[in-house]
LOPAGU-199425 format. One record per residue: residue in one letter; residue number from 1; z, x, y of N, C-alpha, C in turn. Coordinates in Angstrom, 2 decimals, padded with zeros to 5 digits. Layout:
N
- A  NUM  Z  X  Y  Z  X  Y  Z  X  Y
...
END
This chain:
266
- X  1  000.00  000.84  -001.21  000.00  000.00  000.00  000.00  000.87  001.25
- X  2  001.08  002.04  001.22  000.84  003.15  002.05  -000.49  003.41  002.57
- X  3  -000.73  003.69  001.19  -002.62  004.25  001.76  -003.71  003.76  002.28
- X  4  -003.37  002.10  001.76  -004.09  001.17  002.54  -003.80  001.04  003.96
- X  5  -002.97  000.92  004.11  -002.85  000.65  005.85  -003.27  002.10  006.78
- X  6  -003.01  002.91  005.93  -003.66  004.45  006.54  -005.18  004.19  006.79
- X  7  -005.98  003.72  005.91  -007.18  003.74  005.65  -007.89  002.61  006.88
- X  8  -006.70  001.54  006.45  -007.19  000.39  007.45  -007.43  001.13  009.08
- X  9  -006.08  001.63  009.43  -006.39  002.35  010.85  -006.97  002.95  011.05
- X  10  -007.18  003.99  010.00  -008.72  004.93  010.01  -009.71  004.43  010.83
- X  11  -010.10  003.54  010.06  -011.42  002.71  009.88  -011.46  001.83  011.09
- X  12  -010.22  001.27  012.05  -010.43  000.34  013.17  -010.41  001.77  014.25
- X  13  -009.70  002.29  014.01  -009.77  003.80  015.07  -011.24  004.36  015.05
- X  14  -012.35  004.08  014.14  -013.24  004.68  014.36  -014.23  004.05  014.56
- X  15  -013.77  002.09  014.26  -014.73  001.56  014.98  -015.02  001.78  016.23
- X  16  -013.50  001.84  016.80  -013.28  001.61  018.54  -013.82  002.90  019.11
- X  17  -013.47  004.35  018.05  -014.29  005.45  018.94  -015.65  005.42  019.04
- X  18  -015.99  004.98  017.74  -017.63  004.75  017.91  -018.32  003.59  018.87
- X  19  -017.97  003.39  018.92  -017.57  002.07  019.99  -017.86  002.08  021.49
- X  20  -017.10  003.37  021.46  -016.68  003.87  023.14  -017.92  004.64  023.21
- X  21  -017.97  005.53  022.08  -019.35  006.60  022.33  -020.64  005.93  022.58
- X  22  -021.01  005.20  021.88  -021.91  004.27  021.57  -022.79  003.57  022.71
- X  23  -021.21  003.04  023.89  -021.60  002.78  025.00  -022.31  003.65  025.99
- X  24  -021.80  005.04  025.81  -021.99  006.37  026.75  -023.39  006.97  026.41
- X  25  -023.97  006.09  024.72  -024.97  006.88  024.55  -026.70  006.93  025.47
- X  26  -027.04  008.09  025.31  -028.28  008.02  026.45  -029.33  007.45  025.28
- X  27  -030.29  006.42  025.97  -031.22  005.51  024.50  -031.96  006.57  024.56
- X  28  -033.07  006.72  023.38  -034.45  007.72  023.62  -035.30  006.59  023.86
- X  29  -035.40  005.69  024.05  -036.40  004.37  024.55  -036.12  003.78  025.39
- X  30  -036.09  003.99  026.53  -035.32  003.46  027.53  -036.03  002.01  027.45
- X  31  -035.00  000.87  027.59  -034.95  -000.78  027.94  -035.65  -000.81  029.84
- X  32  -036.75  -001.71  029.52  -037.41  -001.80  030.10  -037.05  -003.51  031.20
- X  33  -036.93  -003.75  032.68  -037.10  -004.67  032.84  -037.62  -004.91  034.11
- X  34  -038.88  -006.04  034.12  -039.93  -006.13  034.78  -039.54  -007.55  036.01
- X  35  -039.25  -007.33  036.96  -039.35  -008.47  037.67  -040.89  -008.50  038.31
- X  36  -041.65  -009.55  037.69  -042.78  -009.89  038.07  -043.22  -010.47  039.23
- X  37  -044.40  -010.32  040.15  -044.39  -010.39  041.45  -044.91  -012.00  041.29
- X  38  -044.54  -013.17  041.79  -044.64  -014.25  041.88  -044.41  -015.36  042.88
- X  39  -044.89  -014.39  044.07  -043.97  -015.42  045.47  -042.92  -015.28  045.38
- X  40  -042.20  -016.53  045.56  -041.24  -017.01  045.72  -040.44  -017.73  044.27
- X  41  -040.72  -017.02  043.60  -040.35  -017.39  042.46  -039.62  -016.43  041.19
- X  42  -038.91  -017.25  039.71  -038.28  -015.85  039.06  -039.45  -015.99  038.12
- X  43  -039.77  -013.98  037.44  -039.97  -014.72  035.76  -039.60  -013.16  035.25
- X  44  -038.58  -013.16  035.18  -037.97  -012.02  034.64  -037.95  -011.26  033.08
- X  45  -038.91  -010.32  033.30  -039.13  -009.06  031.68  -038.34  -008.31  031.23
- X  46  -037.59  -008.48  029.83  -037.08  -007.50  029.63  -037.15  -007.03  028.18
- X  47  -037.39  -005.75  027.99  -037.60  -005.40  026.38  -037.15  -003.75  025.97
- X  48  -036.24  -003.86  024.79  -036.14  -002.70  024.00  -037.23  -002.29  023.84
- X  49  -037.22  -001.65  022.14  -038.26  -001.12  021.76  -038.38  -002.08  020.37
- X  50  -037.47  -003.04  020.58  -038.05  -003.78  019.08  -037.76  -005.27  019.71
- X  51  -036.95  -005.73  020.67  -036.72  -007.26  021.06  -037.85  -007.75  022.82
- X  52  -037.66  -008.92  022.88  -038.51  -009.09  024.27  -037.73  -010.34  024.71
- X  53  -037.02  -010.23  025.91  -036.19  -011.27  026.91  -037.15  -012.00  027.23
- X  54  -037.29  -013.31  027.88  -038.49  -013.06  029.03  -037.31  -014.73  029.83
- X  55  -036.86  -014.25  031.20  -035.96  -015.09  031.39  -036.75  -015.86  032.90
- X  56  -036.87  -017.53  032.68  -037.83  -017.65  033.61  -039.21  -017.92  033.42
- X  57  -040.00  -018.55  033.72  -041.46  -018.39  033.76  -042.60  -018.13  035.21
- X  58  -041.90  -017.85  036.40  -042.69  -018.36  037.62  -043.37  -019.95  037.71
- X  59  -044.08  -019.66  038.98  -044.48  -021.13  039.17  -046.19  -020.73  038.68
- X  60  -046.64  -021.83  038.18  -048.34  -021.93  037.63  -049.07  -021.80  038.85
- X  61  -048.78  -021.26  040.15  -049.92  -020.97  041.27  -050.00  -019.31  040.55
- X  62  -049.21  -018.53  040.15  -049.76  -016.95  039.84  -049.67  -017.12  038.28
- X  63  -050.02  -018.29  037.59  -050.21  -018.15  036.21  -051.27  -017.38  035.34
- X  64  -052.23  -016.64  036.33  -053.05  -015.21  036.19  -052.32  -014.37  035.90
- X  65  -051.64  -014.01  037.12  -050.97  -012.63  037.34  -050.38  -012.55  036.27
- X  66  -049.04  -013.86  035.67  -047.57  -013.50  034.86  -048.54  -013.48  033.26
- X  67  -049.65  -013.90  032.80  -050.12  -013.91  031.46  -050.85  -012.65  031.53
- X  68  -051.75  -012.04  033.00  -052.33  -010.97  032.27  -051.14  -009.91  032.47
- X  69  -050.22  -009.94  033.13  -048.86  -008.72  033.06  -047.99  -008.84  031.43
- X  70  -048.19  -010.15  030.91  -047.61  -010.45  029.70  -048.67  -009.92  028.53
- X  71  -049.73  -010.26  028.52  -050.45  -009.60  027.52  -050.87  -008.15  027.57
- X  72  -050.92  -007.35  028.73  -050.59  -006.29  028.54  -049.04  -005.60  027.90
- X  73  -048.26  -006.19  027.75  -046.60  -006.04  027.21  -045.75  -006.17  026.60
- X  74  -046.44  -007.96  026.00  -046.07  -008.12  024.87  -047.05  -008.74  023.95
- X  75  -045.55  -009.15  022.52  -046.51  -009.49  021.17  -046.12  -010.98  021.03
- X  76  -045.16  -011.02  020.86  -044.08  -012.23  020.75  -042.79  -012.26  021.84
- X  77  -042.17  -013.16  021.80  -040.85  -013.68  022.79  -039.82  -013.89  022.01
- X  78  -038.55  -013.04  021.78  -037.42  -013.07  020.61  -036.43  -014.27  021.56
- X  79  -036.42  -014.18  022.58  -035.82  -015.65  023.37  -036.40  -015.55  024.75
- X  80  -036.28  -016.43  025.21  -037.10  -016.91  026.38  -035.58  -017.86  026.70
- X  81  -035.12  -017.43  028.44  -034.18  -018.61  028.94  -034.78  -019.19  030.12
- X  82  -034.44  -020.55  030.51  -035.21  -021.60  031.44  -034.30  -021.92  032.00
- X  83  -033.71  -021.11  033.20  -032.53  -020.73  034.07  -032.03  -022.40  034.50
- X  84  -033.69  -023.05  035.09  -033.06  -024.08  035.46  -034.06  -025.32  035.31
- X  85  -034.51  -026.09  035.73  -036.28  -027.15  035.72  -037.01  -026.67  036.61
- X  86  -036.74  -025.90  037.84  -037.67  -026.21  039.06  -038.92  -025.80  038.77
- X  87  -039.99  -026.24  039.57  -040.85  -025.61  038.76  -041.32  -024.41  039.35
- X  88  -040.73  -023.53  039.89  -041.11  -021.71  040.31  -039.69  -021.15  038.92
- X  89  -039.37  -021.52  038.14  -038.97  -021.31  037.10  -039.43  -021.66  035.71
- X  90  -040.01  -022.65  035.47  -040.42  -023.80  034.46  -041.57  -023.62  034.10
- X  91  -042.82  -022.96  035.65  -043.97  -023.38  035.50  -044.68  -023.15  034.54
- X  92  -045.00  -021.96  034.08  -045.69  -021.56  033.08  -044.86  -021.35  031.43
- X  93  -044.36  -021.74  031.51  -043.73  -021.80  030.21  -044.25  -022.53  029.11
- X  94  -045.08  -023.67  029.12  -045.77  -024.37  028.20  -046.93  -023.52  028.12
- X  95  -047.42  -023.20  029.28  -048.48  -022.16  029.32  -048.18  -020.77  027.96
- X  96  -047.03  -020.00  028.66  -046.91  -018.42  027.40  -046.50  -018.93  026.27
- X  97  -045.34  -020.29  025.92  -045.43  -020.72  024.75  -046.60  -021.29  023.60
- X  98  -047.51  -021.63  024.41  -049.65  -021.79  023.73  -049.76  -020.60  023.34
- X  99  -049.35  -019.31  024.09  -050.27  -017.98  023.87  -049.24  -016.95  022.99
- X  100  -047.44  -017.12  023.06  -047.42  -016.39  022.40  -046.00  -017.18  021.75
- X  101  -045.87  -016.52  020.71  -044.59  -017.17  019.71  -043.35  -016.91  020.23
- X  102  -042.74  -018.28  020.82  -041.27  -017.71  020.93  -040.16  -018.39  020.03
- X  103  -039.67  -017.53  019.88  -038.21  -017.73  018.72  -037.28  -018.75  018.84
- X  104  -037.18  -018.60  020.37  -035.56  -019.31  020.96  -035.78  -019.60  022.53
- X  105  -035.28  -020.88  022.61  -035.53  -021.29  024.17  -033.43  -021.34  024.40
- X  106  -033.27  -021.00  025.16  -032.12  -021.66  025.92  -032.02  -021.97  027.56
- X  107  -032.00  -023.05  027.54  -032.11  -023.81  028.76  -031.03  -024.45  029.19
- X  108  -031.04  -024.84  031.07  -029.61  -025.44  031.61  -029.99  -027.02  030.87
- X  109  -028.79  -027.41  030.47  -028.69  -028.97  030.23  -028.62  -029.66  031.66
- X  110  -029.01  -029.11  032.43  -029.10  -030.06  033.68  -030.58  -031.05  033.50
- X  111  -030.86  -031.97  033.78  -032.56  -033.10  033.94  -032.59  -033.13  035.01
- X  112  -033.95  -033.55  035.26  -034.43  -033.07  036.93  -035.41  -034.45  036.59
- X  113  -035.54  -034.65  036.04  -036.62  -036.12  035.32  -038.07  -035.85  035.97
- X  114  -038.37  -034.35  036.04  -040.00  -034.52  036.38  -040.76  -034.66  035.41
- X  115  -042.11  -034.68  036.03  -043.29  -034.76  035.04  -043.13  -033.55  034.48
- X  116  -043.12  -032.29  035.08  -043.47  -030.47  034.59  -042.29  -030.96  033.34
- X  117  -041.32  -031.07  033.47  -039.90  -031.02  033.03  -040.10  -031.83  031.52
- X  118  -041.05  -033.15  031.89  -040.97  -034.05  030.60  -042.00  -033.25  029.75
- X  119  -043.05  -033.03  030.37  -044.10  -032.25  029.78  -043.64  -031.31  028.70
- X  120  -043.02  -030.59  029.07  -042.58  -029.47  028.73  -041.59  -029.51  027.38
- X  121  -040.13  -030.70  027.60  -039.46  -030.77  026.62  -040.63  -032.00  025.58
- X  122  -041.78  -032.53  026.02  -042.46  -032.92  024.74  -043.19  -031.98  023.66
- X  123  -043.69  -030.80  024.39  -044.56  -029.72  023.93  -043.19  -029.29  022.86
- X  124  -042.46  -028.79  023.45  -040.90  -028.19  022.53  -040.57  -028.67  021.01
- X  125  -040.95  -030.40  021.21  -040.46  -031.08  020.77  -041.34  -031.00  019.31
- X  126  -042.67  -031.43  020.34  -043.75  -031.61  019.08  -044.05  -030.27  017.73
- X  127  -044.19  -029.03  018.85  -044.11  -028.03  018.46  -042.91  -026.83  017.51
- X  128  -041.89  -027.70  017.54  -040.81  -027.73  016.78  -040.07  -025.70  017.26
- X  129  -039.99  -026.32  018.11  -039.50  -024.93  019.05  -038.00  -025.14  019.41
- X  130  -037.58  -024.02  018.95  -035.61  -024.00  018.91  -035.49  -024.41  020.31
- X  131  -034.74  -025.20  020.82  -035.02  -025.14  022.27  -033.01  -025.97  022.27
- X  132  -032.55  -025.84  023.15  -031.22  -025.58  023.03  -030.63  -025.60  024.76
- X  133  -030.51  -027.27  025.29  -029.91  -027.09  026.22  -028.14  -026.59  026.40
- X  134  -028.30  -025.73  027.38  -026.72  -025.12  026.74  -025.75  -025.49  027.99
- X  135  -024.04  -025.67  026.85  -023.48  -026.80  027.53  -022.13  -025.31  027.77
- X  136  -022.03  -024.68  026.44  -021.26  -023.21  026.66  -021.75  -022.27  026.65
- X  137  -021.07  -020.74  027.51  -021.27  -019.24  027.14  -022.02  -019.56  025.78
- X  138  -023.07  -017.90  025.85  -023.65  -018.13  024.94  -024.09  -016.46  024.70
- X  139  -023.17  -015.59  023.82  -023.34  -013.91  024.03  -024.33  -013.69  022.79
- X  140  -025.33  -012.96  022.95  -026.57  -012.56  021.79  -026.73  -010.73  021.95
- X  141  -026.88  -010.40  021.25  -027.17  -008.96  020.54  -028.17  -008.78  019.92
- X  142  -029.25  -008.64  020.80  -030.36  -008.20  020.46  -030.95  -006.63  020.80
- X  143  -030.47  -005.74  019.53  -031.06  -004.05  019.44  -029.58  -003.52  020.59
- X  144  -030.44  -002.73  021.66  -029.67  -002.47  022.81  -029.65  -003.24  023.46
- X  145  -029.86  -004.37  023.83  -029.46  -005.49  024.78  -028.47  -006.66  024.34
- X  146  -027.31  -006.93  025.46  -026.33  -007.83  025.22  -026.27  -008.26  026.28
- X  147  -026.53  -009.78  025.51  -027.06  -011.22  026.40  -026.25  -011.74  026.57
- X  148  -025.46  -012.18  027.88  -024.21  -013.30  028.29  -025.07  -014.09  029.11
- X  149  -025.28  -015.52  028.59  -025.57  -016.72  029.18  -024.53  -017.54  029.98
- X  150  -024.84  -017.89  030.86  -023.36  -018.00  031.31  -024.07  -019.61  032.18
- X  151  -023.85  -021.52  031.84  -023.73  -022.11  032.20  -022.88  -022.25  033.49
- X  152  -022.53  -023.40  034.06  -021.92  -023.84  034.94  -020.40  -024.47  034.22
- X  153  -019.23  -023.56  034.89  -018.10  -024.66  034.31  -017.40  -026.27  034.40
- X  154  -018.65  -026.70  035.08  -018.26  -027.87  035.84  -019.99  -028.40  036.00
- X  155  -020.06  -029.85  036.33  -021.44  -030.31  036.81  -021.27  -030.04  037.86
- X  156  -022.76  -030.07  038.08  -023.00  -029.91  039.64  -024.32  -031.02  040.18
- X  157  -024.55  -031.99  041.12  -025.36  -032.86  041.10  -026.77  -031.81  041.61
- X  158  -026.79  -030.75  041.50  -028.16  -029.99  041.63  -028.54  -029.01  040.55
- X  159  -030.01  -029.07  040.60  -030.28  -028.08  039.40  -029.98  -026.36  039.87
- X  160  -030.08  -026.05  041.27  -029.43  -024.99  041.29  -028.70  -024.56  041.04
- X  161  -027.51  -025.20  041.51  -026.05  -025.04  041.33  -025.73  -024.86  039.75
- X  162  -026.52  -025.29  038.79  -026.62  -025.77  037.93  -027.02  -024.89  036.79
- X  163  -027.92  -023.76  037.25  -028.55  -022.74  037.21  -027.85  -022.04  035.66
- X  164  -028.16  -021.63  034.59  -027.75  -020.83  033.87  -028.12  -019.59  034.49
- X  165  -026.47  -018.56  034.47  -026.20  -016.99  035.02  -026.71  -016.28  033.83
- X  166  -027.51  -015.61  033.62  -027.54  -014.25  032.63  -026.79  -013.13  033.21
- X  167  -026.10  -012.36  031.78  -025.73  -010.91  032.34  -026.11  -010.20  031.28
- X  168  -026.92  -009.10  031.63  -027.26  -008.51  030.75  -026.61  -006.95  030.35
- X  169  -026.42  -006.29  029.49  -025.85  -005.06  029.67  -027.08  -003.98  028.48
- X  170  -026.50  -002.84  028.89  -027.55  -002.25  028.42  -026.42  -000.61  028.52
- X  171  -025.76  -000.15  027.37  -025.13  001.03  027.20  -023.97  000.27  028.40
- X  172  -024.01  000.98  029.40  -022.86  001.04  030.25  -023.19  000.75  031.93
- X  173  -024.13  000.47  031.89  -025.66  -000.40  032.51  -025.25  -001.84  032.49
- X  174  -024.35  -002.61  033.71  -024.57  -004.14  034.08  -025.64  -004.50  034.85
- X  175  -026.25  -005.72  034.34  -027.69  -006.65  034.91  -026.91  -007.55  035.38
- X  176  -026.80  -008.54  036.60  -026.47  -009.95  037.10  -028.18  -010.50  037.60
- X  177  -027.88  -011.54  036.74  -029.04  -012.33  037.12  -028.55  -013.68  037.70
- X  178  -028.97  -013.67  038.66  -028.58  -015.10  039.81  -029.07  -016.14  039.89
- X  179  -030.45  -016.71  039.40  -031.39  -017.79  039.13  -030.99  -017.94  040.49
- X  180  -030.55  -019.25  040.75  -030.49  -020.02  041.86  -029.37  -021.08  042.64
- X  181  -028.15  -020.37  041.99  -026.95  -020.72  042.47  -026.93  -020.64  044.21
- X  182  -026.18  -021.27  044.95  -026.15  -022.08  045.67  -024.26  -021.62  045.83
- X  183  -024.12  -022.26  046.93  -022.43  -021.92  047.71  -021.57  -022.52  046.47
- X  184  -021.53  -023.39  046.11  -020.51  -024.04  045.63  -020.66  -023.50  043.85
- X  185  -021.43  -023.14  043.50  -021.62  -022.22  041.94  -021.12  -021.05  042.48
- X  186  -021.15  -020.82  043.56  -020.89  -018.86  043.84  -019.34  -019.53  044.19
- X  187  -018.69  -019.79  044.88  -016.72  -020.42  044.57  -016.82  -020.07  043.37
- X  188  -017.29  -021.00  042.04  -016.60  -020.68  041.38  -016.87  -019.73  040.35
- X  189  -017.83  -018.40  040.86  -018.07  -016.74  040.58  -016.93  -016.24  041.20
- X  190  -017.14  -016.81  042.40  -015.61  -016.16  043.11  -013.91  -015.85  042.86
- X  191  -014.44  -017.34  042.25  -012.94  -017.23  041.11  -012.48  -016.44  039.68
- X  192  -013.52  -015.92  039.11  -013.78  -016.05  038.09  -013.74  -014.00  037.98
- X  193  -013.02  -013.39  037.07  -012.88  -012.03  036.74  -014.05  -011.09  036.85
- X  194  -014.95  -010.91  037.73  -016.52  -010.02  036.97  -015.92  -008.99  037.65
- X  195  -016.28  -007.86  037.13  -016.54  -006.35  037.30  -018.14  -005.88  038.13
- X  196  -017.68  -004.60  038.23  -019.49  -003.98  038.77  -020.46  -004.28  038.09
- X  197  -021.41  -004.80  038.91  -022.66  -004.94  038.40  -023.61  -003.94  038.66
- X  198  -024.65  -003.03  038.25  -025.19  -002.21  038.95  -026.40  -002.63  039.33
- X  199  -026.85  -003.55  038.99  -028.23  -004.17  039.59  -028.39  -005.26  039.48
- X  200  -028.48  -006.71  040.53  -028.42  -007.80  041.02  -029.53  -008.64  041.24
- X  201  -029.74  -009.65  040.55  -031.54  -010.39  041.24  -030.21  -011.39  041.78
- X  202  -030.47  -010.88  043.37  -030.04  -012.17  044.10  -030.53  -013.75  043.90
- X  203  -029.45  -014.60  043.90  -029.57  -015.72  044.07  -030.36  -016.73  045.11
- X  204  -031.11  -017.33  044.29  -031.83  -017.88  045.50  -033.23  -017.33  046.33
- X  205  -033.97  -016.52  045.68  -034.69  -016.04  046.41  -034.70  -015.47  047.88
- X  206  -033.51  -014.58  047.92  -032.81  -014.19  048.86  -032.59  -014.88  050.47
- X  207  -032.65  -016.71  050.48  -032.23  -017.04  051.47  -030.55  -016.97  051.76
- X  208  -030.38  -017.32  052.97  -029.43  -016.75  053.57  -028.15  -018.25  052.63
- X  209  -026.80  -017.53  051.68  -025.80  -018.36  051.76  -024.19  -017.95  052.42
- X  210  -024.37  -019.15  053.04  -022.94  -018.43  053.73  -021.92  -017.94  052.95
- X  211  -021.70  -018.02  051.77  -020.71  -017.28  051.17  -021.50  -015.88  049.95
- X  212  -022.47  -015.52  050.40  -022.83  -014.43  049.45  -022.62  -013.52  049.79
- X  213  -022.30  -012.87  051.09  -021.20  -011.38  051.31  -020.19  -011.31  050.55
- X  214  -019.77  -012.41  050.48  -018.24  -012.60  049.05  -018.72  -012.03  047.81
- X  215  -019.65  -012.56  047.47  -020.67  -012.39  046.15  -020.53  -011.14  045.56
- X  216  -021.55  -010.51  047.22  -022.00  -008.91  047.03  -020.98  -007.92  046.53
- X  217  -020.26  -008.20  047.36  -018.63  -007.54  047.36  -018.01  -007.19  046.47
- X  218  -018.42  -008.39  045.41  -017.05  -008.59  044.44  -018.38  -008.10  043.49
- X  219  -019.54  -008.13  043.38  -020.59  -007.57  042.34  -020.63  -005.89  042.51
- X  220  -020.41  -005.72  043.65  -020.93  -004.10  044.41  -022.19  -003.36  043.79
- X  221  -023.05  -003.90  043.73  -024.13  -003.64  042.88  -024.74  -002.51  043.69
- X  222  -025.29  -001.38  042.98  -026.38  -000.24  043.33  -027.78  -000.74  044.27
- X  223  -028.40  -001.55  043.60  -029.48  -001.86  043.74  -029.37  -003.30  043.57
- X  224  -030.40  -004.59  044.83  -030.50  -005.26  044.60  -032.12  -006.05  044.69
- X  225  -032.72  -006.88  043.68  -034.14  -007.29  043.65  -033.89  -008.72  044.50
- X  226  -035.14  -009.03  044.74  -035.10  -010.23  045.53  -036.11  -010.80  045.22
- X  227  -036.67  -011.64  044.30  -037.57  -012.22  043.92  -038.31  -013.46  044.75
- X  228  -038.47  -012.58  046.21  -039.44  -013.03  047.47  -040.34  -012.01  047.81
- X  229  -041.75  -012.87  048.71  -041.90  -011.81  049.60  -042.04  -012.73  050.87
- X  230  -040.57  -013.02  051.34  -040.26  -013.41  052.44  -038.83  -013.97  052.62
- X  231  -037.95  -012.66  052.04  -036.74  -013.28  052.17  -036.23  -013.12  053.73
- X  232  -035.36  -013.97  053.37  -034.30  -014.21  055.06  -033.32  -013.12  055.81
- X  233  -034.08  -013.09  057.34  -033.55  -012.63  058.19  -032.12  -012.27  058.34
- X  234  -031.47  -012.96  057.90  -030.08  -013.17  057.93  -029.29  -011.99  056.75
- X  235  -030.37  -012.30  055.29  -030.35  -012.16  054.26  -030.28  -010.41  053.94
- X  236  -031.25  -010.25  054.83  -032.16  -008.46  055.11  -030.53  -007.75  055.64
- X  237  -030.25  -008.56  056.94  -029.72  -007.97  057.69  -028.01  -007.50  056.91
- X  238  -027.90  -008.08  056.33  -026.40  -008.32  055.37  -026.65  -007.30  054.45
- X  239  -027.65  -007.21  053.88  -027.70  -005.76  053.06  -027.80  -005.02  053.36
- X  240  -028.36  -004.64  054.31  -028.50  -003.83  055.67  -027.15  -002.89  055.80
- X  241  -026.31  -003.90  056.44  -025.08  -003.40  056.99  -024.15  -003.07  056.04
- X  242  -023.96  -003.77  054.62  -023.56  -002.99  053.29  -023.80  -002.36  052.89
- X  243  -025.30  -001.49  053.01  -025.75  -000.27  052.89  -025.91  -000.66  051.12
- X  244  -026.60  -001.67  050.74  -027.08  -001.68  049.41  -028.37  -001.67  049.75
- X  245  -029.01  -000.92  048.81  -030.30  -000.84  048.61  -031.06  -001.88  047.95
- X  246  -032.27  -002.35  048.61  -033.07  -003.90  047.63  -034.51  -003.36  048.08
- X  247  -034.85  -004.47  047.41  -036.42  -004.35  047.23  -037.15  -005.48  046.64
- X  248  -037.58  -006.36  047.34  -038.78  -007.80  047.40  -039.73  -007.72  046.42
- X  249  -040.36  -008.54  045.54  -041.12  -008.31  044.74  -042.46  -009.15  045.58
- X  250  -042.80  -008.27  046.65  -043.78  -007.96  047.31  -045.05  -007.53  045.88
- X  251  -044.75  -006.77  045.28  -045.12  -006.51  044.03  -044.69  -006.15  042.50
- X  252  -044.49  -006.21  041.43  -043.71  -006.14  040.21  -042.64  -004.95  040.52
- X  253  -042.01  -005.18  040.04  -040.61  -004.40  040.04  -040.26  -003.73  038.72
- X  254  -040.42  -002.95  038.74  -040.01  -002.38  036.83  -038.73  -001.40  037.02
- X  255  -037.96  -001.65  036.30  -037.05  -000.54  036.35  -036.21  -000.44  034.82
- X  256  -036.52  001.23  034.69  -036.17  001.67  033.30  -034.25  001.82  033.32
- X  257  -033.92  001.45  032.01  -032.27  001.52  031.79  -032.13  002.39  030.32
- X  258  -031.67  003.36  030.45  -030.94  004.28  029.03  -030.01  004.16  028.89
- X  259  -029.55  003.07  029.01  -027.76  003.03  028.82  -026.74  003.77  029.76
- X  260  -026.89  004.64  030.26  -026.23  005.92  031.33  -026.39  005.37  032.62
- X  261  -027.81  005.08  033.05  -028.22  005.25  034.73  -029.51  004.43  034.12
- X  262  -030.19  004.32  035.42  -031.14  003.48  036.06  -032.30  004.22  036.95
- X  263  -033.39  003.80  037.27  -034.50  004.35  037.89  -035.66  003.61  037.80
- X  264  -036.02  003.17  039.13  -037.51  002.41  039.49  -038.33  003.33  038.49
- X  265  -039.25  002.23  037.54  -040.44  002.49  036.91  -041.77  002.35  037.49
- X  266  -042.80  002.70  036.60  -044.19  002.05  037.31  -044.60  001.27  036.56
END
């Protein structure tokens, strides 16, 4: 019995060191993730060397751009999330689901009762596609990437507010993904325990909310994307004076992650 419990601690002592190392390790494939240039809109890329995120679809006015950037990149879609209905999120999604196989949908259980919206959960339907409005947290482990879905703890009578949060991590590398939360979803971020993030797709397509200096603050992120090319005055000027660094997806945004550190791709 002695020896057993020796063995047992062994063995949890070396989960946890391996564990720790594990996190620190530098990838030889660095995780790739693409914020695609789409107006005013999200459709966010992200892929190991064996899984493919794709969180978002843009809106169907650059449904050129996001399929020929997708077929140069990928094969298949291991999950695909549908942050929220609108349709600069929604749009093309019936669209890359025709062209390429995806595994797993998770979507906000919020209804918006549009046409794009009905369209869309009929195609799902017919097509017998996992599709999974989500009501809790929802953590996935896919290769080097670890997926925190993160709903709303409360309704909210808007689909923004409403917005499923991704966080993604990658080694020792935090992602905050913001869809399109709104003042009263960011309270209750505010409330809520997060740590550093090192790279941020602001909320909202970087218009101005009166409580997102709170946000920034409590995220302290390195680098932040803004999935405009015309974010707000107000918006510019606030990062500005925090001295965080951003950058508009004026055009695609790629930036490589090894688990360690970070660095704009091409």
């Amino acid at each position: 019995m002695k020896y057993l419990k020796i063995n047992v601690f062994m063995f949890l002592f070396f989960c946890i060191f391996w564990s720790g190392c594990n996190k620190n390790k530098q990838l030889s494939d660095p995780v790739k993730i693409s914020f695609i240039a789409c107006g005013e809109a999200d459709i966010t890329l992200i892929q190991d060397k064996e899984y493919t995120v794709l969180i978002d679809t843009g809106e169907d006015t650059c449904s050129e751009v996001v399929i020929d950037y997708l077929e140069k990149n990928i094969k298949s879609i291991d999950l695909m999330i549908l942050t929220h209905p609108d349709k600069d999120h929604i749009g093309n999604a019936q669209t890359i689901m025709k062209k390429w196989k995806v595994k797993k949908v998770y979507a906000s259980n919020y209804l918006k009762h549009s046409e794009l919206e009905a369209e869309l959960l009929d195609y799902v339907s017919e097509n017998n596609i996992k599709y999974i409005a989500l009501k809790k947290s929802k953590d996935i482990v896919l290769g080097d990437l670890k997926v925190s879905i993160k709903p709303a703890l409360k309704e909210y009578d808007s689909s923004n507010n409403s917005s499923l949060l991704t966080y993604v991590t990658v080694g020792k590398i935090k992602i905050f993904l913001g869809a399109d939360i709104k003042k009263k979803r960011i309270e209750e971020l505010l409330n809520q325990d997060i740590q550093k993030f090192h790279i941020v797709k602001l909320p909202y397509h970087g218009r101005f909310i009166s409580n997102i200096e709170e946000l920034l603050k409590k995220l302290n992120p390195e680098v932040v994307i803004v999935t405009s090319d015309q974010m707000d005055i107000q918006t510019r000027n606030l990062l500005e004076a925090l001295k965080i660094e951003y950058a508009e997806t004026l055009e695609t945004i790629v930036i490589e992650l090894d688990g360690v550190s970070w660095k704009r791709g091409v």
